[in-house]
C-alpha positions in Angstrom: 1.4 -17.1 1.5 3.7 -14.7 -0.8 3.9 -17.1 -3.3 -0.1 -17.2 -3.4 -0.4 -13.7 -3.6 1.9 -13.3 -6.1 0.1 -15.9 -8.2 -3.3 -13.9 -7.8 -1.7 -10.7 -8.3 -0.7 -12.1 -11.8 -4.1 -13.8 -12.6 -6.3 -10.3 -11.2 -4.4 -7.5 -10.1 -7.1 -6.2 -7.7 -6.3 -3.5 -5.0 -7.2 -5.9 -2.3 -4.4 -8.1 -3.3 -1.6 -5.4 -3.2 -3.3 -4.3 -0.4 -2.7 -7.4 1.0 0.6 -8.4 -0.2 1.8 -5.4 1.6 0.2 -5.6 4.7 2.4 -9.1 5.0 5.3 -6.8 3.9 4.8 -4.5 6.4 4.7 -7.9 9.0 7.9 -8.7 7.6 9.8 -5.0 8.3 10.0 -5.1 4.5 8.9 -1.7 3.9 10.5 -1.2 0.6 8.5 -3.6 -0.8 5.6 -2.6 0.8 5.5 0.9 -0.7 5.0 -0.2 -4.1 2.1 -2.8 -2.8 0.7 0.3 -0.9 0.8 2.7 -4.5 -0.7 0.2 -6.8 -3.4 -0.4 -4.2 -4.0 3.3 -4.3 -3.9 3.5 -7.8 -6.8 1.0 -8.5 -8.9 1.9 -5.7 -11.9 3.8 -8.0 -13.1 6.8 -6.3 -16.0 6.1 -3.9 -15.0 2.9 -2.8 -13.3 1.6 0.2 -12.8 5.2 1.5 -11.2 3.8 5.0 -9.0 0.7 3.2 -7.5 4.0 1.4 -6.9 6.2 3.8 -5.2 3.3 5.9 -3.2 2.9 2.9 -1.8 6.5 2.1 -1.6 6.5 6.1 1.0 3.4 5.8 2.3 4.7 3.0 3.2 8.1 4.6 4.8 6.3 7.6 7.1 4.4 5.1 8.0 7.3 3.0 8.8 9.2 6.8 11.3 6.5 8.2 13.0 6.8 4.6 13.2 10.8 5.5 11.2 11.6 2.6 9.3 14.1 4.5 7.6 16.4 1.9 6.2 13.1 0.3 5.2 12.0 3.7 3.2 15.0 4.5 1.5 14.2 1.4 0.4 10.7 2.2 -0.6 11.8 5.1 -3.3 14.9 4.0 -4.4 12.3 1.5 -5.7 9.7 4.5 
């Protein structure tokens, strides 16, 4: 299934595909390569749309950036959801 998303992700880099890659990530315990899934799915979300996938995604992402102790940046992620 990684392989697969990564082929997609090359062909159309679509929020729903990062956001997908790093839900199986987060499946995995791989949180560091999760967070980086989680930020570019933030970043090409366009404002208006999918309000809850984003707020589940700087929600995940807070918890990541809190079990790395990164607690300022946490906070963050978390007013953001």
């Amino acid at each position: 299934a990684l392989e697969q998303l990564d082929r997609a992700i090359e062909m159309q880099p679509l929020a729903a595909l990062f956001r997908t890659r790093a839900k199986l990530y987060l499946q995995r315990g791989n949180f560091a390569a999760a967070q980086p899934d989680l930020e570019q799915a933030i970043a090409r979300t366009l404002p208006g749309q999918n309000a809850l996938d984003l707020g589940r995604d700087h929600l995940e992402r807070g918890r990541i950036l809190y079990r790395g102790a990164k607690f300022t940046d946490a906070l963050q992620a978390f007013d953001r959801a």
